[in-house]
C-alpha positions in Angstrom: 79.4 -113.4 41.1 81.5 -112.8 44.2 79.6 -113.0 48.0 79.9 -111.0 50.4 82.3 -111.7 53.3 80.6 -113.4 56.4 81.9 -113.2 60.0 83.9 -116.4 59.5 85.4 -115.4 56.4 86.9 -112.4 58.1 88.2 -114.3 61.3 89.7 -116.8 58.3 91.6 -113.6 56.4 92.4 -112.4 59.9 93.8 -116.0 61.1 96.0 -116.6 58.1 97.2 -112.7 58.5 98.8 -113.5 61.3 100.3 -116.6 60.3 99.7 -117.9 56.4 100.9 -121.2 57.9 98.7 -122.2 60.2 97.1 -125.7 59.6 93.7 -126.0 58.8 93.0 -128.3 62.0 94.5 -125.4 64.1 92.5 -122.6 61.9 89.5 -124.9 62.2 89.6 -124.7 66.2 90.3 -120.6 66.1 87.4 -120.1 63.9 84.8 -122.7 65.1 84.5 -124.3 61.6 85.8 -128.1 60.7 88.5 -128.3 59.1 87.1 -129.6 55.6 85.2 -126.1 55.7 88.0 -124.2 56.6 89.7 -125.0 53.2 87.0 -125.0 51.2 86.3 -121.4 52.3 90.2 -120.4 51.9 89.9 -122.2 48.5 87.2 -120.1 47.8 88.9 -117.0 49.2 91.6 -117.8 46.5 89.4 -118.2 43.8 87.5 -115.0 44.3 90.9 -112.7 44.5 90.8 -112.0 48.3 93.7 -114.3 48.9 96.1 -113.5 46.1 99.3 -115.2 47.6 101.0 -116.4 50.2 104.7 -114.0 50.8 107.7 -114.9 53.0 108.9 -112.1 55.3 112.6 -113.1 56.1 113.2 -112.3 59.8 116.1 -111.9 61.3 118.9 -114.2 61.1 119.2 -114.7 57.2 122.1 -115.0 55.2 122.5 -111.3 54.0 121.6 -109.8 50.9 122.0 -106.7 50.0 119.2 -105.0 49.0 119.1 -101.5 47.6 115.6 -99.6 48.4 114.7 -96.8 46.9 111.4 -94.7 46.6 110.9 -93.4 43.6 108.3 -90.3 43.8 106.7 -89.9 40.4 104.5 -86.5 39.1 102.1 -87.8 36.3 101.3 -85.2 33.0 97.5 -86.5 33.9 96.7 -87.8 37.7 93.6 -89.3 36.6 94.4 -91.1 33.2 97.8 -92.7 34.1 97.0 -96.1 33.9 99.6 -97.0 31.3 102.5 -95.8 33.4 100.8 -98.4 36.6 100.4 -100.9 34.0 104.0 -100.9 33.0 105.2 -100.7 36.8 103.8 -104.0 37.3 105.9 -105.1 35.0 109.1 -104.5 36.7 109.8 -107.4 38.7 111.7 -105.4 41.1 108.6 -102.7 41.6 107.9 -104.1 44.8 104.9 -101.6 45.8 102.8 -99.0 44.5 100.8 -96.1 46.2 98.7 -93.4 44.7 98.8 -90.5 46.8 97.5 -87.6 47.5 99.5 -83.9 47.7 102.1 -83.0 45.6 103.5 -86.1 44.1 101.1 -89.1 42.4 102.7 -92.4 43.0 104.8 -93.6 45.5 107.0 -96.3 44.2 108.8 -98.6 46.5 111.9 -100.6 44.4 114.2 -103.0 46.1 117.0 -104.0 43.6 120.2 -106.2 44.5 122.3 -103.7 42.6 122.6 -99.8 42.3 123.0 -99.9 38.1 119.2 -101.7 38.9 118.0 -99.5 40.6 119.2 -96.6 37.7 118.6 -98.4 35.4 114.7 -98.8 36.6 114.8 -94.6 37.5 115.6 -94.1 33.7 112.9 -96.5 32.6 110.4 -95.1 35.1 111.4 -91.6 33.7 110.8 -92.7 30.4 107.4 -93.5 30.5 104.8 -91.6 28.3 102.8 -89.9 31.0 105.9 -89.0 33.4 106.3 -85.7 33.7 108.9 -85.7 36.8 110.7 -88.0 39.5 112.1 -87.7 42.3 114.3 -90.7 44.3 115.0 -91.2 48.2 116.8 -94.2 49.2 116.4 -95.9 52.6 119.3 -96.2 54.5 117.5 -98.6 56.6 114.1 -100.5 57.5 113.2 -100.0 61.0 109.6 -101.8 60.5 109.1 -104.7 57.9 105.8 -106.8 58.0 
């Protein structure tokens, strides 16, 4: 069974938001725990599913890679029993996020391939898909906010 989140639980997820490297001595001192507490709570954290992973955000400064984007917009036959065609995005490494939304279209689909063939070749794949009805593909000409 799970627990519930206490206060310094939250300051932890909010702490290692921030910055995933902070060290456990300096974590310890922002969120009035010692440190040996500190990681067994984020060990805990990791064992109950609230801390899935730790990501890299490349800043600024990088060696470039080209990276295509594209947001694939995808109409469902059946909004509310498409499970199968999430289940087979998350099996496309380059399926980098996945929103269900509300309005016109069901998923939002956020792909970022290092080729343009890719990113077709994921479009016909995605189109494919028992349970697609329609797509529709925008790609971003550039990221103005990345966190």
């Amino acid at each position: 069974m799970k627990r519930l989140l206490d206060r310094a639980d939250e300051r932890i997820l909010m702490e290692l938001t921030r910055n995933a490297r902070i060290s456990h001595a300096d974590l310890a001192a922002r969120v009035n725990l010692s440190r040996n507490a500190v990681r067994q709570r984020i060990e805990r954290l990791e064992r109950d599913g609230l801390i899935r992973g730790y990501t890299i955000v490349a800043g600024e400064g990088r060696i470039a890679t080209s990276t295509i984007a594209a947001l694939m917009f995808v109409y469902r036959n059946d909004r509310m029993r498409g499970a199968d065609v999430i289940q087979a995005l998350r099996r496309i490494p380059e399926v980098v996020a996945c929103d269900v939304v509300s309005g016109e279209f069901d998923l939002v689909v956020r792909v970022e391939a290092t080729e343009a063939d890719r990113t077709r070749q994921i479009w016909q794949e995605i189109s494919a898909l028992p349970g697609v009805r329609d797509t529709l593909t925008a790609f971003a000409l550039s990221s103005m906010i990345r966190r």
